[in-house]
LOTIVO-894265 format. One record per atom (N, C-alpha, C): x, y, z. Coordinates in steps of 0.05 Angstrom, whole numbers, plus 5000, padded with zeros to 4 digits. Each point is the difference from the previous one (the first is absolute). Layout:
XYZ...
END
This chain:
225345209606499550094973498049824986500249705003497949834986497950105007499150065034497450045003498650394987501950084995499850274987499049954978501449724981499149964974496849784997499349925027497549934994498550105008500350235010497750295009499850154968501850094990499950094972497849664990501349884992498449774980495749995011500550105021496749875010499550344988500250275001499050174986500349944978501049934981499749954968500850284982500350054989500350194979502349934982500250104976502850074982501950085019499450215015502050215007502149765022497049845016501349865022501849714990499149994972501149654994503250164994500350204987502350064997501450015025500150145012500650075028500149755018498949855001501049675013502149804978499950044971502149874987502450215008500850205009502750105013500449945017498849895026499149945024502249785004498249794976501749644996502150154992500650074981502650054985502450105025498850245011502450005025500049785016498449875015500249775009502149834986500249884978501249774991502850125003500450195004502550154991501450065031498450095016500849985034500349715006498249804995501349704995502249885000501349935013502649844992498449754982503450004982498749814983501249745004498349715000501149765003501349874970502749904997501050084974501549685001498849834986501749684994502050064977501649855010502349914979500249705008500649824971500049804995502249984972500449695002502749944977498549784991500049954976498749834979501149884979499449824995500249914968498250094977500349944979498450134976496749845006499649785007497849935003498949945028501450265006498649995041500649895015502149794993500549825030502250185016500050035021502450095028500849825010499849744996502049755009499249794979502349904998500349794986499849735012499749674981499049775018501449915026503150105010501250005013499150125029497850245000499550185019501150225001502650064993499950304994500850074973501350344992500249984985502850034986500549834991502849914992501250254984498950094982500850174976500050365011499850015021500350175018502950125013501450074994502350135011501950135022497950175005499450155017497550145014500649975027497750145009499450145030499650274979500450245011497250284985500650105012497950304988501350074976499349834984500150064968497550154985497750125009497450135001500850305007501950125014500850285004498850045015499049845030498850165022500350075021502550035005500949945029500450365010499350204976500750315008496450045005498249834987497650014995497749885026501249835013498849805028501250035031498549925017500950135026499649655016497849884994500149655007499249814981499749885005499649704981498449835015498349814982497249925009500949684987499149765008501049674990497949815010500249874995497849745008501049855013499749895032501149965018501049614982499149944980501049714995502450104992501350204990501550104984502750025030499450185018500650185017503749865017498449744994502949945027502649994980499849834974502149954978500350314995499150205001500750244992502050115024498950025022501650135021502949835004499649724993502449815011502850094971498850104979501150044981501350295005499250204997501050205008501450135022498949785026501750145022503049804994500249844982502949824989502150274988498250164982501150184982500550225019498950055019499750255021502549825013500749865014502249925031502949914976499449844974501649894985501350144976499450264991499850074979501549894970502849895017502549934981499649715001498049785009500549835000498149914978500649754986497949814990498449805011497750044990497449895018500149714994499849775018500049744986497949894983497450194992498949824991501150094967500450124996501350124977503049964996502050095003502750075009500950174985497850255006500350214983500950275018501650154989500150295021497650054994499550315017498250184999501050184983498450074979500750264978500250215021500450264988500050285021497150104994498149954981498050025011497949855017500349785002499749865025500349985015502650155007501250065029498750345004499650084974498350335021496849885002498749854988497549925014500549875015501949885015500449825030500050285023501050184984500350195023496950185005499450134971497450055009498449855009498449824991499349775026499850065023502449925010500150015031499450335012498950124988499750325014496250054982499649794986498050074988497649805022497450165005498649885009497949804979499849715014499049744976497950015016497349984985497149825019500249754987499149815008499549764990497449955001498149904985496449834995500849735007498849935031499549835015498449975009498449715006498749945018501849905028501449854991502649815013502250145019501850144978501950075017499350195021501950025022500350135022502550165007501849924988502950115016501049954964502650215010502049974977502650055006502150064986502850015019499850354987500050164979500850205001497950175016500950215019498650185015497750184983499650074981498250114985498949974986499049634996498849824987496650105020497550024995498650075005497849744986497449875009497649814987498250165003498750034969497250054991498949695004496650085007498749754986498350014990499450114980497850064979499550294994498650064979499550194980499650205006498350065026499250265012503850145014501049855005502550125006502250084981500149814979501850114973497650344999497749944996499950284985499650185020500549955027501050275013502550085009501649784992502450075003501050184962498649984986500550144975499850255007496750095014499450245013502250155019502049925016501250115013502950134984500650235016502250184984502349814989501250074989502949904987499549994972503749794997499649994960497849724999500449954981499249834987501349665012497949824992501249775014500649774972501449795009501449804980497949785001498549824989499549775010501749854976501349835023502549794989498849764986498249905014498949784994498449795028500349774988499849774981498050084973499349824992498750064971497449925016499049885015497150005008499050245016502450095013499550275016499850204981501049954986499850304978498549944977498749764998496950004976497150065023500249845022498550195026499250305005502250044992499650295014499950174969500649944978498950074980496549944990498949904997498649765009497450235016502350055023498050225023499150254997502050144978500250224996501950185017501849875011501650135019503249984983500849984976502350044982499150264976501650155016499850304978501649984983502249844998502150014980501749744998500449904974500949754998502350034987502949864995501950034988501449745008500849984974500649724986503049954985502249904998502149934988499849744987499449994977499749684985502050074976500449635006502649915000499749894969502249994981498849894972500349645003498849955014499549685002496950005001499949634983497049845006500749835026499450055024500049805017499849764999497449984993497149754990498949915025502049815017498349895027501850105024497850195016500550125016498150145018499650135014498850255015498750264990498349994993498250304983499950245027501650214996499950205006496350065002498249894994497750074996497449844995501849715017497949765001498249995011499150245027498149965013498450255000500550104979498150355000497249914986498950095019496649964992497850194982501450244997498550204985501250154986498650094978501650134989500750295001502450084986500550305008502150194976497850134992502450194981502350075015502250044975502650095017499950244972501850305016500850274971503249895009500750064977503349984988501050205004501350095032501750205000503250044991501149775006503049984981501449855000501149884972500849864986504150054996500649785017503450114994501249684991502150124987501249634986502050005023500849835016502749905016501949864977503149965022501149884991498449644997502249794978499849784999497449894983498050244993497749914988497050015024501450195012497250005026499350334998497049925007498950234994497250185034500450185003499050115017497450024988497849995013498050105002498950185016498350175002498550185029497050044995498549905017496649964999499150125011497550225003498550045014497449795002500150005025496849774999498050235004497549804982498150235001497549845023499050165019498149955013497849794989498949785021498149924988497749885035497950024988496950065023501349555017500949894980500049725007501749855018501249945022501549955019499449875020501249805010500449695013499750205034497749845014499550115025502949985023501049744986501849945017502849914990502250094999501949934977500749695011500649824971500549675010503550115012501650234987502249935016500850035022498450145020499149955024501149655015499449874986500749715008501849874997503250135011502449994989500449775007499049855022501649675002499249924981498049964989498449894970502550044979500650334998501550084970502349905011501649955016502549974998500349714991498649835010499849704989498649874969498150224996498949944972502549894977501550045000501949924977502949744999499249955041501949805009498849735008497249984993498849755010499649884976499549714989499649984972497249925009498749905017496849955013499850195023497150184989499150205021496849835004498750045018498450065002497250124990501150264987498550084982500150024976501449784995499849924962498549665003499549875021497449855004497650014985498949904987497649914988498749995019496750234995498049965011499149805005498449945029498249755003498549874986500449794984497849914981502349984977501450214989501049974987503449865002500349794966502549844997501250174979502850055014501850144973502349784988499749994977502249684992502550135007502349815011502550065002502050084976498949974975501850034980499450344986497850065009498250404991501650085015501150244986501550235026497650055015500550265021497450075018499250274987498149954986499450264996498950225024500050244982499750225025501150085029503149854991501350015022500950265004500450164982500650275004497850215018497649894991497750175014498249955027502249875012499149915021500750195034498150225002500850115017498749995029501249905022498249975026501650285013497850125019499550174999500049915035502050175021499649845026497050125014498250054994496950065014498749794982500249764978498349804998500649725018502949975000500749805015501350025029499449925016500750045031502249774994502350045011502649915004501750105024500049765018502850145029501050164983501850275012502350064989501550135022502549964994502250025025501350194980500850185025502850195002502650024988499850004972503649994981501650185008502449915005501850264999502049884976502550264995500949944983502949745002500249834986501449844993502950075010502249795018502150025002502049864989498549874983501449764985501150084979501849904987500650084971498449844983499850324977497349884989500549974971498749814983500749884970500250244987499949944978500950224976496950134996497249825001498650114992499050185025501049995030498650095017502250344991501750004994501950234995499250154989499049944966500150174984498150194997497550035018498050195010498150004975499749804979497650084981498749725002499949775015499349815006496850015013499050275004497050045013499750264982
END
């Protein structure tokens, strides 16, 4: 069909510009749509100074998509604390988890179950193997948007927050939806520390929740500007960004002295990108260890 609509565009006319804007329009609509949900505070943070996010309750498909999606899409820094989490709620349902010593609500126990029957890709360079059987690795952009192209519903991307300002970022997020929480965080994790361009969002709907929390639903609107190569691609990078207190790349350029008593500025906008820097990188699989509170609570990337 695209190439139908650039045979119309090279004749030109009224008659033909109309006739290729229906063209797109069915297109976007045969499209599955890539659809984030994210949990927030009033001033954007998704984790608090601790690493995750405390003021959080539960978590489960509180976004209404689970009649609406067929897989789910994550950022492989994200990937292992997610599976180690859920397959607890999938084998354990009645038990409490130690990093919490919390039950599982009953809606956490029906997303433990969908889960495990729902097909996940993960955005990796790294990983290789995973423990659930229908965990599947993308590695880069040309494959998210052909896996949008192929039949089914609609897909989830869960997160981390660098995977999902990435791929917003790329133009590959048709739909954004948001639950913010009536708290100021203050020092924490911006849901939207590393998005590089900008992008209208239309206001499709507005619902109040219980406790003072409020739904949002976004359409993102297309834009010509997008990162050749997404930085979350470089999940050993994201999974550690928030557990080292000295990286590497918050170093002062050569030549230059930063005094020890200045915060670092521009630490938020610091994105390496794995095609500038050559780095070994070895084979992750996912974690068998029991893992902290922040590796649990899945909004930590």
């Amino acid at each position: 069909m695209e190439a139908v609509a650039n045979d119309i565009v090279a004749s030109g006319g009224v008659a033909e510009t109309a006739t290729v804007d229906v063209l797109k329009r069915k297109m976007e609509v045969d499209m599955r749509k890539l659809i984030a949900g994210m949990k927030m505070s009033v001033d954007g943070k998704i984790e608090g100074p601790k690493g995750y996010a405390d003021w959080v309750e539960e978590w489960a498909d509180d976004y209404g998509l689970m009649p609406q999606i067929d897989a789910c899409l994550l950022g492989g820094g994200m990937y292992p604390g997610y599976e180690q989490r859920w397959t607890a709620r999938q084998n354990e349902p009645g038990q409490a988890l130690p990093m919490t010593g919390k039950l599982p609500t009953p809606a956490e126990v029906e997303w433990a179950r969908f889960a495990a029957q729902t097909p996940h890709y993960v955005l990796s360079n790294t990983l290789t193997s995973a423990l659930w059987p229908k965990t599947k690795f993308v590695r880069g952009l040309e494959e998210i948007g052909a896996l949008k192209q192929q039949p089914g519903k609609d897909i989830y991307l869960v997160g981390g927050a660098r995977t999902t300002a990435s791929l917003i970022d790329a133009g590959l997020v048709d739909e954004l939806r948001l639950i913010v929480y009536p708290l100021i965080a203050g020092e924490g994790k911006a849901l939207f520390a590393t998005t590089e361009h900008r992008r209208g969002l239309e206001l499709r709907k507005v619902q109040q929740l219980q406790d003072g929390r409020v739904s949002l639903i976004y359409r993102c609107e297309m834009s010509s500007m997008a990162p050749a190569t997404p930085s979350c691609c470089n999940d050993k990078k994201e999974r550690n960004d928030d557990r080292k207190k000295e990286r590497n790349d918050d170093r002062p350029l050569s030549g230059q002295v930063r005094p020890p008593s200045l915060p670092q500025e521009g630490k938020q906008n610091i994105i390496v990108e794995h095609h500038q820097i050559e780095r070994p990188q070895t084979a992750l699989v996912p974690s068998q260890k029991l893992l902290t509170r922040s590796d649990y609570d899945g909004t930590e990337l």
